[in-house]
One Martini backbone bead per residue (centre of mass of N, CA, C, O) as a GRO file, in nm:
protein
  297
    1UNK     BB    1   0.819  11.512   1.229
    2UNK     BB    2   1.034  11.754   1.151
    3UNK     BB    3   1.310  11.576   1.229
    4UNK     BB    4   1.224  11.331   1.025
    5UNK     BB    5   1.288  11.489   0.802
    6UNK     BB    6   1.416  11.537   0.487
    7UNK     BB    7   1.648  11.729   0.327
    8UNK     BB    8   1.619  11.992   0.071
    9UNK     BB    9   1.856  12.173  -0.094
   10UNK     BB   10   1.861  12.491  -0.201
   11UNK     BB   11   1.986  12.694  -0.420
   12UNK     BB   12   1.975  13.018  -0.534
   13UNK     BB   13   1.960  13.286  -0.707
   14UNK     BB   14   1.863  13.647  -0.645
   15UNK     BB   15   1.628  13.631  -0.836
   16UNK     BB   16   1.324  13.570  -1.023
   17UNK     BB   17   1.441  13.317  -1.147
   18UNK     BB   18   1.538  13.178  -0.880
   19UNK     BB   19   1.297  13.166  -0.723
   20UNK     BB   20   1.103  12.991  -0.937
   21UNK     BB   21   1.294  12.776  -0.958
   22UNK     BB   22   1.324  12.709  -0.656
   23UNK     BB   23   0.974  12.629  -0.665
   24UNK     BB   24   0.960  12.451  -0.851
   25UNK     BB   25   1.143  12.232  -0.710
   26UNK     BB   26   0.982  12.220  -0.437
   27UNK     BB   27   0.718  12.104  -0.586
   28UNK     BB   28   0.843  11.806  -0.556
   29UNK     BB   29   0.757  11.775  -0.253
   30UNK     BB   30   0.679  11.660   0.036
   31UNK     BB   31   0.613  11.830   0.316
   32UNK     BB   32   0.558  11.570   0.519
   33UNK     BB   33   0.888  11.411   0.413
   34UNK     BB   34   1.002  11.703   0.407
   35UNK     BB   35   1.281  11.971   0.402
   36UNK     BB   36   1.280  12.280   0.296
   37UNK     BB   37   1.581  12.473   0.184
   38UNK     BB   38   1.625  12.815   0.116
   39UNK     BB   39   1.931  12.958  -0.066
   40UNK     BB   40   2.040  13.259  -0.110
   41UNK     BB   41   2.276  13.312  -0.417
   42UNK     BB   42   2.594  13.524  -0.496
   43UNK     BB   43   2.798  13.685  -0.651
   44UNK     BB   44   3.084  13.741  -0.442
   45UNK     BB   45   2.826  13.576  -0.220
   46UNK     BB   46   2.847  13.332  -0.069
   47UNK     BB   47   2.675  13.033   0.133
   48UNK     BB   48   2.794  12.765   0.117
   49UNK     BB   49   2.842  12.457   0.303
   50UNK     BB   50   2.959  12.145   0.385
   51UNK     BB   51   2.727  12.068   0.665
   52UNK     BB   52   2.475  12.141   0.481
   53UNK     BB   53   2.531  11.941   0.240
   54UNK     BB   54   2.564  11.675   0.448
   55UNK     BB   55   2.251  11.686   0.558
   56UNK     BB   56   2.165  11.630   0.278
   57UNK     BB   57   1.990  11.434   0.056
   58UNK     BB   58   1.964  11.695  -0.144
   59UNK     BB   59   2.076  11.908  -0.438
   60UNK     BB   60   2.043  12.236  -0.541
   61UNK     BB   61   2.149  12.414  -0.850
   62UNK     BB   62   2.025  12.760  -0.939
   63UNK     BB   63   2.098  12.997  -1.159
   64UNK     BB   64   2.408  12.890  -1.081
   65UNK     BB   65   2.784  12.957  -1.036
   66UNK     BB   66   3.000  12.879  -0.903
   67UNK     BB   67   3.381  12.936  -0.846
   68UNK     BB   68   3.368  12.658  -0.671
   69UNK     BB   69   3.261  12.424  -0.857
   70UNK     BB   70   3.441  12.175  -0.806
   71UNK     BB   71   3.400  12.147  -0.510
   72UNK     BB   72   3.154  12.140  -0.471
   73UNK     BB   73   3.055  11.898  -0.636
   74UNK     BB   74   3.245  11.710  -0.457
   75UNK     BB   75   3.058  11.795  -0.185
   76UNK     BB   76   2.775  11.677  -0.345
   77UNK     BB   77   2.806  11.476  -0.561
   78UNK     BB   78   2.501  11.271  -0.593
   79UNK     BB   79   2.307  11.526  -0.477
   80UNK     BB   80   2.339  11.689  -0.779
   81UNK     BB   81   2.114  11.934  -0.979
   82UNK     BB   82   2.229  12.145  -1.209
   83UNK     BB   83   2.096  12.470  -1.321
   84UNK     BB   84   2.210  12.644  -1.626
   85UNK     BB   85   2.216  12.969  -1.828
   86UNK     BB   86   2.492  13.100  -1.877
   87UNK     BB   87   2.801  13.181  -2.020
   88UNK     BB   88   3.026  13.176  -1.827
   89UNK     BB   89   2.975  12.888  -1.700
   90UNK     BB   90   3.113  12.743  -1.953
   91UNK     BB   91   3.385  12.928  -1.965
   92UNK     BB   92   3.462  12.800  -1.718
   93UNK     BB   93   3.315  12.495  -1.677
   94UNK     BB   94   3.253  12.303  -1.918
   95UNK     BB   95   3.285  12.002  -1.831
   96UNK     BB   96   3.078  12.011  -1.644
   97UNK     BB   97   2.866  12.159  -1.806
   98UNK     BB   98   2.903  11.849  -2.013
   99UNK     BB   99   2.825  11.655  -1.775
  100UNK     BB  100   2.659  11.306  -1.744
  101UNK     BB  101   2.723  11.347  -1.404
  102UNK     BB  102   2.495  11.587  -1.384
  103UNK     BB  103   2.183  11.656  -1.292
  104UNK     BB  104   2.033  11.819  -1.553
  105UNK     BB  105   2.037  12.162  -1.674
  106UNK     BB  106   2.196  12.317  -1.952
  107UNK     BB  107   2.152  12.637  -2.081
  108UNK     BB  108   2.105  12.929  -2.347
  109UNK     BB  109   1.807  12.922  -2.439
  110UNK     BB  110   1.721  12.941  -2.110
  111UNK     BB  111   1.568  12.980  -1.868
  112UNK     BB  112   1.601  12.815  -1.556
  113UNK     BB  113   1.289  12.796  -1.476
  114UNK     BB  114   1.237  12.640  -1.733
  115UNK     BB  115   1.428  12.434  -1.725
  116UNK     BB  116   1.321  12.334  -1.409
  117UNK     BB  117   1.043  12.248  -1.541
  118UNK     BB  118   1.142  12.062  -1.742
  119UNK     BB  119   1.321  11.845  -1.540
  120UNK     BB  120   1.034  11.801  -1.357
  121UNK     BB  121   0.821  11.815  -1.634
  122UNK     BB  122   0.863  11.606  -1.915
  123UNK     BB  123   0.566  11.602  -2.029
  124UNK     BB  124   0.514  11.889  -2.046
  125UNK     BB  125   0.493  12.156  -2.309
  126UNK     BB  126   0.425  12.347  -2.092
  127UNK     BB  127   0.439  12.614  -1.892
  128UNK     BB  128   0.358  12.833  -1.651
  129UNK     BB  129   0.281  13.158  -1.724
  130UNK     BB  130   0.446  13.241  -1.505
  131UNK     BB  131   0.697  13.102  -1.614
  132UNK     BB  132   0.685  13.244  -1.900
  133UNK     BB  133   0.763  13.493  -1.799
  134UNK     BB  134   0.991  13.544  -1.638
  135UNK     BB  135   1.164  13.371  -1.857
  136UNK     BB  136   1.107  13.597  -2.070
  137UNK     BB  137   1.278  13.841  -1.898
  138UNK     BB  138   1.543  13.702  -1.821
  139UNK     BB  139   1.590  13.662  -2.179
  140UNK     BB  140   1.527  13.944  -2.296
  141UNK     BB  141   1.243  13.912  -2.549
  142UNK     BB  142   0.932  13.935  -2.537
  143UNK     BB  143   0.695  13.734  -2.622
  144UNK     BB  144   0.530  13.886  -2.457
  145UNK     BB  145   0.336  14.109  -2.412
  146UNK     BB  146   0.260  14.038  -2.050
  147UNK     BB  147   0.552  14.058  -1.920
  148UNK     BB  148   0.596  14.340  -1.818
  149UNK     BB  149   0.352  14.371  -1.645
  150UNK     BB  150   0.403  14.091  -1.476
  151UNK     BB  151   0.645  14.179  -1.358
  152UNK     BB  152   0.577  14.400  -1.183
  153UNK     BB  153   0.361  14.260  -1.015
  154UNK     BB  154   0.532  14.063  -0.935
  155UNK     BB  155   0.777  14.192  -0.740
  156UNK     BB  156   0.589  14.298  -0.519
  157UNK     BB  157   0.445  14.012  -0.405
  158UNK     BB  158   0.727  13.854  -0.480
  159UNK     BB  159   1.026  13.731  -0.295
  160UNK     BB  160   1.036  13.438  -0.287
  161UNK     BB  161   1.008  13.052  -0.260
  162UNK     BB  162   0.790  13.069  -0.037
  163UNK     BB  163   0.542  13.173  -0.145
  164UNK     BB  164   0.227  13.107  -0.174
  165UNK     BB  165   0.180  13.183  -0.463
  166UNK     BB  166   0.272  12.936  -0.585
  167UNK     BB  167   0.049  12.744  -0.570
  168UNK     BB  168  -0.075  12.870  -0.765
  169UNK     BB  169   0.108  12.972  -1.005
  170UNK     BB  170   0.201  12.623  -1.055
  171UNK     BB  171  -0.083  12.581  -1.136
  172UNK     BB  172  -0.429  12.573  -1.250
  173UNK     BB  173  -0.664  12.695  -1.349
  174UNK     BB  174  -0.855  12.996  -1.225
  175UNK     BB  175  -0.698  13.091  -1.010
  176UNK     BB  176  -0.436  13.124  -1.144
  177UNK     BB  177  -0.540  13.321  -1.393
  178UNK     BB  178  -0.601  13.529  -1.187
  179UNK     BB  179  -0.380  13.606  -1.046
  180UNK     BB  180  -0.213  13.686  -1.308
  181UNK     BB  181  -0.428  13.917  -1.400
  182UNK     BB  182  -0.354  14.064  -1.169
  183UNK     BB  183  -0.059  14.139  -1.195
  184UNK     BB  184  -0.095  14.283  -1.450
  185UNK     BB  185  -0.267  14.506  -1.372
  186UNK     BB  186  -0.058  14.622  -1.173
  187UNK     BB  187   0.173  14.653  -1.400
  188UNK     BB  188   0.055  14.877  -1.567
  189UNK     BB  189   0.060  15.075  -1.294
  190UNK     BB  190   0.371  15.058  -1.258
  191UNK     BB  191   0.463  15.152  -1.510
  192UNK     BB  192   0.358  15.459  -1.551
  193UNK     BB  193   0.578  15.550  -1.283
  194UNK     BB  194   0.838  15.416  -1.403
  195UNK     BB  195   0.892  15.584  -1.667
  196UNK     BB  196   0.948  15.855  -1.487
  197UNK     BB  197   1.195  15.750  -1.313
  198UNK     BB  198   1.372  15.703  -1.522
  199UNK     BB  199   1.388  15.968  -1.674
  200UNK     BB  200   1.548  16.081  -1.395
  201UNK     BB  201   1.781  15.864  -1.367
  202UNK     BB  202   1.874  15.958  -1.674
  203UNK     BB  203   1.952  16.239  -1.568
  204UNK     BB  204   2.186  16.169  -1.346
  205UNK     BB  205   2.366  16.078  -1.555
  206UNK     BB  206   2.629  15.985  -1.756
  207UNK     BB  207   2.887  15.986  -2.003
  208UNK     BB  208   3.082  15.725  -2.191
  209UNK     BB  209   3.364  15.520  -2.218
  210UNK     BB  210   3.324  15.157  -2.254
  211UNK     BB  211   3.519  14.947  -2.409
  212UNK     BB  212   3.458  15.112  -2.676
  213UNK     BB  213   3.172  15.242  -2.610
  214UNK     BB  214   2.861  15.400  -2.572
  215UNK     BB  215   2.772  15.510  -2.261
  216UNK     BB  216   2.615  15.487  -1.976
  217UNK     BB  217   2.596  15.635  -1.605
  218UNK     BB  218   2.383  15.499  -1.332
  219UNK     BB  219   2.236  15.571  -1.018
  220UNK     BB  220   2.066  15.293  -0.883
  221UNK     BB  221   1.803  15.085  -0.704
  222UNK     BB  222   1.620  14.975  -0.933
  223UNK     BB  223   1.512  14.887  -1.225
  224UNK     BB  224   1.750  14.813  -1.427
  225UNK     BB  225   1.683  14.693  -1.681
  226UNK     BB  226   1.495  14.894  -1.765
  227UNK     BB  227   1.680  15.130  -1.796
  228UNK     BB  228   1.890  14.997  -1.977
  229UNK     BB  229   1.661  15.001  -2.226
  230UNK     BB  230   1.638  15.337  -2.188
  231UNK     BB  231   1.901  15.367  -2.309
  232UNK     BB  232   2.008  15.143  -2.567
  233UNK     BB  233   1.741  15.277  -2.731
  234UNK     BB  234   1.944  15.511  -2.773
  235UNK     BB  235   2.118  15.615  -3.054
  236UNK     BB  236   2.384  15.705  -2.833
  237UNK     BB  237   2.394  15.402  -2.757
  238UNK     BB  238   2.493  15.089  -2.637
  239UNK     BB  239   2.542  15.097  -2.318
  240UNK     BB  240   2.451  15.003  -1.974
  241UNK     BB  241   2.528  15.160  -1.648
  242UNK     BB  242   2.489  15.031  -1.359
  243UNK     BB  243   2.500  15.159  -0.966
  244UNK     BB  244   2.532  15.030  -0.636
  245UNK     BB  245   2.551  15.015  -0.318
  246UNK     BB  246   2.675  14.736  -0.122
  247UNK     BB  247   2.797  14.806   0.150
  248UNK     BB  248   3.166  14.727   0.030
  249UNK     BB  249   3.004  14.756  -0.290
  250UNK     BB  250   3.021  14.809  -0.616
  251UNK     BB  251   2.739  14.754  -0.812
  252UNK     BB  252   2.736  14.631  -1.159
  253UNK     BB  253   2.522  14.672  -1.461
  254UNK     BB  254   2.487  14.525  -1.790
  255UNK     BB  255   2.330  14.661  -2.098
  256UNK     BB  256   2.204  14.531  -2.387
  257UNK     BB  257   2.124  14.444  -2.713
  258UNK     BB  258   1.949  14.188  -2.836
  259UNK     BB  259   1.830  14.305  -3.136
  260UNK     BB  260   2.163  14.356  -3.173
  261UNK     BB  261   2.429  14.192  -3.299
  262UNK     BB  262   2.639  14.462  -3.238
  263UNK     BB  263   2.627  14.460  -2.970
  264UNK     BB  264   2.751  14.425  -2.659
  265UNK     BB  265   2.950  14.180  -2.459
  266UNK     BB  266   2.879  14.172  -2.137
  267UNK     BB  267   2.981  13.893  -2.051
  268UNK     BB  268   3.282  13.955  -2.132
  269UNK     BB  269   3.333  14.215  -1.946
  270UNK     BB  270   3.282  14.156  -1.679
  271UNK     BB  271   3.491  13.876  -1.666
  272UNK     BB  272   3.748  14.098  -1.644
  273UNK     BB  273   3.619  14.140  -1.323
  274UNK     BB  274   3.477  13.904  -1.199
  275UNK     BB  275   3.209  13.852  -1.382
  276UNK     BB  276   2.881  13.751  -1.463
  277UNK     BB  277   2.608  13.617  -1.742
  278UNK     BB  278   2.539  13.779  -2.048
  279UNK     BB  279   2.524  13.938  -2.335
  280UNK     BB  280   2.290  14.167  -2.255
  281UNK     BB  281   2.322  14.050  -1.905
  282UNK     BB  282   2.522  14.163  -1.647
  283UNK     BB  283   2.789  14.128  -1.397
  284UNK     BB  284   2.988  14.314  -1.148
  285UNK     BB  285   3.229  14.379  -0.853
  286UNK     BB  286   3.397  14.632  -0.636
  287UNK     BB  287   3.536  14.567  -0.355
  288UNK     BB  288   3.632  14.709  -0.041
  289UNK     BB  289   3.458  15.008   0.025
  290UNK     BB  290   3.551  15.275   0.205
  291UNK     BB  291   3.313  15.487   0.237
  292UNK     BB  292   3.352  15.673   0.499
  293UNK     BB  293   3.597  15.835   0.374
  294UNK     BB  294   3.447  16.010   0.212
  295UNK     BB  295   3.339  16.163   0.499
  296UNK     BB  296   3.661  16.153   0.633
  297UNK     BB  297   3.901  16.232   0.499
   0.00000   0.00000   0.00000
């Protein structure tokens, strides 16, 4: 019976790196005498209790770094796997990042995803293709050609980490295979509507200057990373500001270029806010923005 279940909580980043990396995890255990809880977690608005951690067997904690990580710790004590690859979160808890006495991976040399395949299947040389292709796109690298089709049609199709999806994409064989190319045929034709819009929201954007960069301000809601590529491809940008509300917060995510090592170090930036990230991929949030008053004021 479900109630005699052991529970494993993952708490994930809440993006496809996060998605992947809590469904690795999750297909680690026998669904017959676990009870997996997924909980998606974000910067500034983090979700785990006490309570929740007290009631687990085991707890993940993946593709992010608590703010209040020395309590977590010690919260879940030796039931914790923690993975990540942030670069702040190096910068802010090195002891923690760098201790042999908490299991798990945590390297900047790859997304959590692919850490996470690595961490629990130490045999195998490569992951599949579903988790490199996500991989390789949240660590803006793009070394493989159908990284950034798979990556549109996986977005479309794929929500959650517990979507029925992964137990195929997790798995081998031509089932596999035919997924993965069904979703690239489709991110192909996603690509072709989504450069339109890019162009569109480059066109609502502002220029600025942002800790002496040349930078877009752009106002977005979706496909972030993207846009942010077509602003710093362009010569006349170094950095791509997006921002949209969210709730009672302006989100900002910033974008530069990983293949020119003079570009901006987004993470640095971020951080200066209460924000982390990645050195051409981060983000930080403006908090208690009382949205009404702009139309009532």
């Amino acid at each position: 019976m479900t109630d005699n279940k052991r529970t494993i909580l993952i708490y994930y980043h809440d993006d496809n790196d996060g998605y992947c990396a809590a469904a690795v995890a999750g297909n680690c255990y026998d669904r017959n005498e676990f009870a997996i809880k997924f909980v998606a977690i974000n910067y500034g608005k983090e979700s785990w209790n006490k309570e929740e951690i007290g009631a687990a067997e085991k707890v993940w904690l993946l593709d992010f770094t608590s703010d209040k990580m020395d309590e977590f710790v010690k919260v879940c004590g030796p039931k914790l796997t923690w993975i990540d690859h942030h670069k702040t979160a190096i910068e802010k808890f090195p002891e923690l990042w760098n201790s042999s006495n908490i299991p798990g991976i945590r390297s900047i040399e790859k997304a959590a995803c692919v850490l996470t395949w690595e961490y629990a299947h130490p045999e195998t040389l490569s992951p599949p293709a579903a988790v490199a292709y996500i991989g390789d796109k949240d660590m803006w690298r793009f070394e493989y050609d159908e990284t950034r089709a798979f990556s549109a049609g996986f977005s479309l199709m794929v929500k959650t980490p517990e979507d029925p999806a992964w137990e195929v994409l997790l798995g081998s064989g031509p089932e596999c295979k035919d997924t993965v190319n069904k979703m690239i045929s489709l991110g192909e034709l996603l690509l072709e509507s989504q450069n339109y819009k890019l162009q569109k929201a480059f066109e609502r954007g502002v220029d600025c200057t942002f800790h002496n960069w040349r930078a877009r301000l752009v106002n977005t809601t979706g496909s972030i990373s993207e846009l942010g590529e077509f602003v710093y491809r362009k010569p006349e940008y170094d950095i791509a500001i997006m921002w949209q509300a969210v709730e009672d917060m302006v989100v900002f995510s910033l974008r530069s270029d990983s293949g020119n090592p003079d570009s901006p170090d987004c993470a640095e930036i971020a951080q200066q806010y209460g924000g982390g990230g990645h050195r051409n991929a981060a983000g930080f949030q403006k908090k208690n923005m009382d949205f009404p008053r702009l139309l009532f004021c």
